[in-house]
C-alpha positions in Angstrom: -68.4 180.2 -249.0 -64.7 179.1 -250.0 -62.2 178.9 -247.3 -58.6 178.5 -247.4 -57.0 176.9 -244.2 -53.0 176.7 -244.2 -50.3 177.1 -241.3 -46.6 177.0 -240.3 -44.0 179.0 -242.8 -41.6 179.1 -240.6 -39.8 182.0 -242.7 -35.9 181.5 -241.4 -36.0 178.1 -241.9 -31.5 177.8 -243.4 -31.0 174.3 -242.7 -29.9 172.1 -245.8 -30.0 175.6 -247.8 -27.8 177.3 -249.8 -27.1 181.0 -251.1 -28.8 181.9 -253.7 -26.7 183.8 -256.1 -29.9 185.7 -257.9 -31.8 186.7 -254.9 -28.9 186.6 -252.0 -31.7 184.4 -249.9 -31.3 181.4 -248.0 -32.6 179.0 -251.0 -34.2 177.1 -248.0 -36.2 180.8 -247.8 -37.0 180.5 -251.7 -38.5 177.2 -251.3 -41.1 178.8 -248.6 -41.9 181.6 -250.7 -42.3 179.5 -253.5 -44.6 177.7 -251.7 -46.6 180.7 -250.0 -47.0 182.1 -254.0 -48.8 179.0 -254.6 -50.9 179.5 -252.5 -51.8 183.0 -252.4 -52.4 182.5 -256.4 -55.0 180.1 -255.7 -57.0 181.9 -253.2 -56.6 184.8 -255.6 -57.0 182.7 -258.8 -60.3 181.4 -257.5 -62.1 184.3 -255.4 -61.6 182.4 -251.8 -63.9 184.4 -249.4 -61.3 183.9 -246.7 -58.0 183.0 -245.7 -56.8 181.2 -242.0 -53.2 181.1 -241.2 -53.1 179.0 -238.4 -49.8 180.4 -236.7 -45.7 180.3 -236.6 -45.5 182.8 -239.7 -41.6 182.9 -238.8 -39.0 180.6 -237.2 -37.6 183.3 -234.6 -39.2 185.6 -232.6 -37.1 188.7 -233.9 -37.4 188.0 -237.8 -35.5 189.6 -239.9 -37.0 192.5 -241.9 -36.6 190.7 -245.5 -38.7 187.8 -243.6 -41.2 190.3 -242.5 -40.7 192.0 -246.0 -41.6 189.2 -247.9 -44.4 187.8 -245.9 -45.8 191.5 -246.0 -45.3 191.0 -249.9 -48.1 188.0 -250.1 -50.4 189.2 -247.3 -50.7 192.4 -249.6 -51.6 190.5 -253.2 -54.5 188.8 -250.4 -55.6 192.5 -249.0 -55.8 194.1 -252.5 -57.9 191.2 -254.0 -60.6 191.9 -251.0 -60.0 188.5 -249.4 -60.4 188.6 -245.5 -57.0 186.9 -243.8 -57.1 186.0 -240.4 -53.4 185.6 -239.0 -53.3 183.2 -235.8 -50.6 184.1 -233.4 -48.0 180.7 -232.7 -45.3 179.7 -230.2 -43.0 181.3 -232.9 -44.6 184.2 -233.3 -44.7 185.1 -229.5 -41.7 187.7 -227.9 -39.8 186.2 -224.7 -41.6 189.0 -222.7 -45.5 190.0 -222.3 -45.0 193.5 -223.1 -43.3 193.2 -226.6 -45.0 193.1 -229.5 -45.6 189.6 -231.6 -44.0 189.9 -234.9 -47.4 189.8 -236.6 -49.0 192.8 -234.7 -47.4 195.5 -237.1 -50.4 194.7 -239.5 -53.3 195.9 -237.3 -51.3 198.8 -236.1 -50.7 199.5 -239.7 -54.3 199.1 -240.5 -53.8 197.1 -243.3 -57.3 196.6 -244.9 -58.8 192.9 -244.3 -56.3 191.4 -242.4 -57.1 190.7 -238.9 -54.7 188.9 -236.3 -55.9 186.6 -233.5 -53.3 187.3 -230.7 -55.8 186.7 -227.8 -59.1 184.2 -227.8 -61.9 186.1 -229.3 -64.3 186.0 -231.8 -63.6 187.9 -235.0 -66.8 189.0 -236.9 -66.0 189.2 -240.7 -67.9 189.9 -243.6 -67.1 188.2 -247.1 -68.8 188.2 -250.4 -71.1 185.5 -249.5 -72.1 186.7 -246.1 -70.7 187.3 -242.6 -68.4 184.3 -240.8 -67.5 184.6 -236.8 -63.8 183.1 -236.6 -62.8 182.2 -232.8 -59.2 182.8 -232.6 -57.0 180.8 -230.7 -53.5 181.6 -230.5 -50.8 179.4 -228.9 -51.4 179.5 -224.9 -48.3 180.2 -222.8 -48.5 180.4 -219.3 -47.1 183.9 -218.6 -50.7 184.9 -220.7 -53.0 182.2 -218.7 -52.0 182.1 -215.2 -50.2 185.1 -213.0 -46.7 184.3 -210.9 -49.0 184.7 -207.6 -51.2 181.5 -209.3 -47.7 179.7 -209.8 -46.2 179.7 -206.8 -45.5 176.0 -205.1 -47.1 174.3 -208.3 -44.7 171.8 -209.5 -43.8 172.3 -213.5 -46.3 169.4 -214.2 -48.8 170.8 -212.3 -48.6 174.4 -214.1 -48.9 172.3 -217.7 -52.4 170.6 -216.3 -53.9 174.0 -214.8 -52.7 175.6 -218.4 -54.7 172.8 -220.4 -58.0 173.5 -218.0 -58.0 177.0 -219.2 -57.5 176.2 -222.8 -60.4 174.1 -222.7 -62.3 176.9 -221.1 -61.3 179.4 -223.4 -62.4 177.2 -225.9 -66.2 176.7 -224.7 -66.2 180.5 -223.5 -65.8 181.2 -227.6 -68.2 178.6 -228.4 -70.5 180.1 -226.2 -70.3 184.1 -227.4 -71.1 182.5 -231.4 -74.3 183.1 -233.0 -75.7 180.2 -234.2 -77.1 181.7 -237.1 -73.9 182.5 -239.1 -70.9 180.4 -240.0 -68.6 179.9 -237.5 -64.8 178.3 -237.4 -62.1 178.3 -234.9 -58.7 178.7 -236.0 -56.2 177.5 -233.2 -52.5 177.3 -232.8 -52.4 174.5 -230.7 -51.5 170.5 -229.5 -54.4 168.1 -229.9 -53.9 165.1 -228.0 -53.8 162.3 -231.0 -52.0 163.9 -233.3 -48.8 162.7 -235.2 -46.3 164.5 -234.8 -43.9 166.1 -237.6 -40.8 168.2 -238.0 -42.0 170.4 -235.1 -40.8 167.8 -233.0 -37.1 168.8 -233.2 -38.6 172.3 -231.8 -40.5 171.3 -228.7 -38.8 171.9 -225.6 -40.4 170.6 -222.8 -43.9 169.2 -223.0 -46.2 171.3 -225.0 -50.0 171.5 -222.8 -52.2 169.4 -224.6 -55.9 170.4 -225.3 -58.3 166.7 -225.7 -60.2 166.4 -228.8 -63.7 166.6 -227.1 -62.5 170.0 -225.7 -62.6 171.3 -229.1 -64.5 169.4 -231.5 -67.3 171.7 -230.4 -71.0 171.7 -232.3 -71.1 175.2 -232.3 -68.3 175.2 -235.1 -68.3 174.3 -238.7 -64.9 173.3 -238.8 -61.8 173.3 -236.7 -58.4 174.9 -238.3 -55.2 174.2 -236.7 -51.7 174.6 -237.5 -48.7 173.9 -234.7 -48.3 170.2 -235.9 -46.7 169.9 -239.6 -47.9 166.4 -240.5 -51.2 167.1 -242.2 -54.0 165.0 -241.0 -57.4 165.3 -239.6 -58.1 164.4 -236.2 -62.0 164.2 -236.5 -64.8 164.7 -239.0 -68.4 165.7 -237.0 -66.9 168.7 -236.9 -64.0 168.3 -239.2 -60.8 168.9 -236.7 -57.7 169.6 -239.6 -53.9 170.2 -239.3 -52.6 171.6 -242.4 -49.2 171.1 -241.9 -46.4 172.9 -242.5 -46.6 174.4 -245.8 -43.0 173.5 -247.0 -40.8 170.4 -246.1 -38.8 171.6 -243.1 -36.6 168.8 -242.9 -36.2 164.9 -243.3 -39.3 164.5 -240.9 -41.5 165.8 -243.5 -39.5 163.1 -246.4 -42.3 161.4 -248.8 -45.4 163.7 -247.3 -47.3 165.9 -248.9 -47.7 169.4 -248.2 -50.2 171.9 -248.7 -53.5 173.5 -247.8 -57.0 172.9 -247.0 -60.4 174.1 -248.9 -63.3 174.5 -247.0 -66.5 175.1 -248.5 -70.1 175.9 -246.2 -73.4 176.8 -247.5 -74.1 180.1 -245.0 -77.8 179.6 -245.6 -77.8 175.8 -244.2 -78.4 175.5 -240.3 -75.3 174.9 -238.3 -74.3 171.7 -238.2 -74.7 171.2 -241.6 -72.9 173.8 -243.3 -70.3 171.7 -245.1 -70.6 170.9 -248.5 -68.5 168.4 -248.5 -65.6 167.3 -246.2 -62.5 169.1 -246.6 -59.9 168.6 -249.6 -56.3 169.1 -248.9 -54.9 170.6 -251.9 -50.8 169.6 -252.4 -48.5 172.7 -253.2 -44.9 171.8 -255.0 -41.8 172.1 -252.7 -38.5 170.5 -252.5 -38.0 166.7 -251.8 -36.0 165.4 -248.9 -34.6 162.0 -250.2 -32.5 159.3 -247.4 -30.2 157.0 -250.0 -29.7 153.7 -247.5 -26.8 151.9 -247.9 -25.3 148.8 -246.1 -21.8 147.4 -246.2 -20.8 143.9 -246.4 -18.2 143.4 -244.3 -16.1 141.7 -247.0 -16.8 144.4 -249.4 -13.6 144.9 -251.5 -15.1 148.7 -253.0 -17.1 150.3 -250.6 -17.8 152.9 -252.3 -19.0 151.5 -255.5 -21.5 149.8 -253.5 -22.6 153.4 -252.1 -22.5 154.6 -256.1 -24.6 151.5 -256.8 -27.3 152.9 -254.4 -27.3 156.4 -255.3 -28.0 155.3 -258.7 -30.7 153.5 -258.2 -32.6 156.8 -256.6 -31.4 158.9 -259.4 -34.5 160.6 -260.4 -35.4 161.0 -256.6 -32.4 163.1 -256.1 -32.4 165.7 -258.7 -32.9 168.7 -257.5 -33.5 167.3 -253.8 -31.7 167.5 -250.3 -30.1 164.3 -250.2 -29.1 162.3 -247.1 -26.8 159.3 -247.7 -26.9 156.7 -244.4 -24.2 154.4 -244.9 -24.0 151.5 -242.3 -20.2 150.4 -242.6 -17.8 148.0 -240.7 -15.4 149.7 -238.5 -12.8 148.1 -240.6 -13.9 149.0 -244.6 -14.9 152.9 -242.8 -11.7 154.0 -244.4 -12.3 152.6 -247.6 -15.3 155.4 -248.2 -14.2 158.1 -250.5 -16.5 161.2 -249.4 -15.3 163.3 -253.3 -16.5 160.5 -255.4 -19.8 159.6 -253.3 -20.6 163.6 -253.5 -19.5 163.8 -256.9 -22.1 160.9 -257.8 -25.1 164.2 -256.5 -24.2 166.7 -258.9 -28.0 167.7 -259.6 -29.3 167.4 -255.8 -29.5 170.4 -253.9 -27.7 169.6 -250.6 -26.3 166.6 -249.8 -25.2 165.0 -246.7 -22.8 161.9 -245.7 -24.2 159.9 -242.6 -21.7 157.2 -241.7 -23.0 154.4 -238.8 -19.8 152.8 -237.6 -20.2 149.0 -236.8 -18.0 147.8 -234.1 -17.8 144.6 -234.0 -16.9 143.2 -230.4 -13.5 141.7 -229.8 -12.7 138.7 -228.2 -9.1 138.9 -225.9 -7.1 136.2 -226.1 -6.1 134.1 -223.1 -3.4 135.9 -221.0 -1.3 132.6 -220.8 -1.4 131.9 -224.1 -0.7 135.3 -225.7 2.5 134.9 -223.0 3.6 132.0 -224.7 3.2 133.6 -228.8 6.1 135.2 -230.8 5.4 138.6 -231.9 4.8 137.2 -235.5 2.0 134.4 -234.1 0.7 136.9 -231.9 0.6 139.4 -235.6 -0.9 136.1 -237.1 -3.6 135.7 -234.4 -4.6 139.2 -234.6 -4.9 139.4 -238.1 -7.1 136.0 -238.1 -9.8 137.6 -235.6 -10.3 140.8 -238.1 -13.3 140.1 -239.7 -13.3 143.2 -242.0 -10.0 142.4 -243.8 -10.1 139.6 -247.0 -7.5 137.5 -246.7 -5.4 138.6 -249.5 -5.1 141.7 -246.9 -4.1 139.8 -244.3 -1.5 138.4 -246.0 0.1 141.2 -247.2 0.0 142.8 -243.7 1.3 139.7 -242.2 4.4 139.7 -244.8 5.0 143.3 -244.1 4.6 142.7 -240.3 7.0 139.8 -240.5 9.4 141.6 -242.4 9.4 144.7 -239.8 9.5 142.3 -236.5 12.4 140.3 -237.9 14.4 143.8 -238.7 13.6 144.8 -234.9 15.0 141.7 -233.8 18.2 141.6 -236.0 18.6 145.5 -235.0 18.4 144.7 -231.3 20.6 141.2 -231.6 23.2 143.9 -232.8 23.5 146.0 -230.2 23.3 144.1 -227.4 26.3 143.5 -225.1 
């Protein structure tokens, strides 16, 4: 029995994009779908007996309808081929109110033929080509769903977040409990496991997420564990095998240098439970777009700045083609100026999307003593300044101090000539 275990689209996804001038889509929306083809070809391509999205189809509760379109599009090619998909509901997928529908519930209203959503926990009996599987669904747990106003009342935020975790872990061992041991059983979760690494969902959170403890779900009773929620990819335990997928695409420069993907699953139904898995689970790596970070820093006697910056980008040439390209350039507050922005973006002509991070050092100025500086020309003063400017070479200083001493002397020769 061959399982495919994936999570996280996040279909809106615009940052870093572009338009693209074919389709009219957010190129950022492209790279997703290009990414969901690959991996609807494969389950197609090699006769999966099921497919587990593990939540947060889309990055807004109210998705557009060419989001819900497209997603519609892929979810069809996995219907018509007779491959049973389950669709986890996530944070993202979830309306502000109880009552509203979750932008995933059109497709059991619809009746579309073997798909089945998980918006509540419950075990979903489903029968593939090499036998029946039970599927515990566990979609993302808000509090509205898990605990009534009346259960609320006087219990400090904190407090609401611990009696929310409590229930997940019962729901979870209420599912374990209702599985017959005598079939194949997974659950499929949208949720935080405590011990994961985060990824680029971290720049989502608001709050603190409740947290359900690996022992809470690493169960017996299941075969494996599928999870999406948290885009790094990475498995949390192996007796059972307790997976993130990830997010499917590179979201943003979080996600820079991982891979991205999928999981395959494969269980002999026959084989007691326990000891279903053939072998332990292989992420499989789809292509998406790179993020790249070109790191640059400045001397502070630097007399081209920017050649330095062209220097760098160079050497990451091939990393940028095609890629969306963040340049961090730590300068000194005094060569800041020196940075041409057209010739540094003109260096990127074959990334993607490219963006100019300056980090401004300011370097701390001493004051000189107040009885001195009473005691200075205007041109020593000028002289004395110039000397504590770190950032200028001195063939700069020079010239400003000629300049300076030519402009004070005028001043004083125009004032001399108007006095009484």
């Amino acid at each position: 029995m061959k399982i495919l275990h994936f999570a996280d689209l996040h279909l809106g996804v615009e940052s870093h994009g572009i338009t693209d001038p074919e389709t009219g889509f957010s190129s950022r929306l492209t790279d997703i779908l290009k990414a969901l083809d690959q991996v609807v070809d494969y389950a197609v391509g090699e006769h999966f007996d099921l497919v587990l999205f593990c939540g947060d189809a889309y990055q807004r509760r109210d998705p557009s309808q060419t989001h819900q379109r497209e997603f519609a599009r892929r979810l069809k090619r996995l219907s018509t081929a007779g491959i049973p998909t389950v669709l986890v509901v996530g944070n993202h997928d979830l309306p502000n109110t109880v009552s509203r529908a979750n932008s995933v519930e059109i497709f059991p209203t619809l009746g579309v033929d073997n798909i089945h959503v998980g918006s509540r926990p419950e075990v979903i009996s489903i029968t593939t080509p090499n036998g029946p599987v039970q599927v515990a669904s566990l979609p993302w747990g808000r509090r509205s769903a898990l605990m009534t106003r009346e259960e609320t009342k006087g219990l400090t935020p904190a407090r609401v977040t611990e009696e929310v975790e409590s229930r997940l872990a019962k729901a979870i061992s209420d599912l374990a409990s209702q599985l017959d041991p005598a079939f194949p059983s997974i659950l499929a979760g949208h949720v935080f496991v405590s011990g994961a690494r985060l990824g680029s969902e971290a720049s989502m959170i608001v709050g603190r997420d409740p947290v359900v403890l690996p022992g809470n779900i690493a169960l017996p009773q299941f075969d494996y564990i599928a999870l999406g929620h948290i885009h790094r990819q990475q498995s949390l335990a192996t007796d059972p095998p307790v997976c993130y997928s990830g997010s499917l695409a590179r979201l943003d420069f979080s996600d820079e240098g991982l891979d991205k993907g999928f999981y395959l699953v494969e269980l002999k139904p026959e084989a007691r439970a326990g000891s279903r898995l053939i072998r332990p689970p292989s992420f499989i790596t789809v292509e998406t777009r790179r993020f790249t970070t070109v790191k640059t820093t400045i001397p502070s006697d630097d007399p081209e700045p920017t050649a330095t910056v062209l220097a760098a980008i160079e050497a990451h040439r091939t990393q940028i083609n095609d890629a969306i390209v963040r340049i961090e350039i730590t300068v000194p507050e005094g060569r800041a100026s020196l940075l041409q922005d057209n010739k540094i973006l003109g260096a990127c002509p074959n990334a993607h999307h490219v963006t100019i991070c300056r980090h401004i050092v300011r370097e701390p100025r001493s004051r000189m003593d107040i009885t001195d500086a009473e005691q200075l020309t205007p041109i020593e003063a000028l002289r004395v300044y110039l000397d504590r400017q770190s950032g200028l070479s001195l063939s700069r200083k020079q010239t400003l101090l000629r300049y300076g001493e030519a402009l004070i002397n005028e001043t004083l020769s125009s004032s001399e000539a108007t006095s009484p």
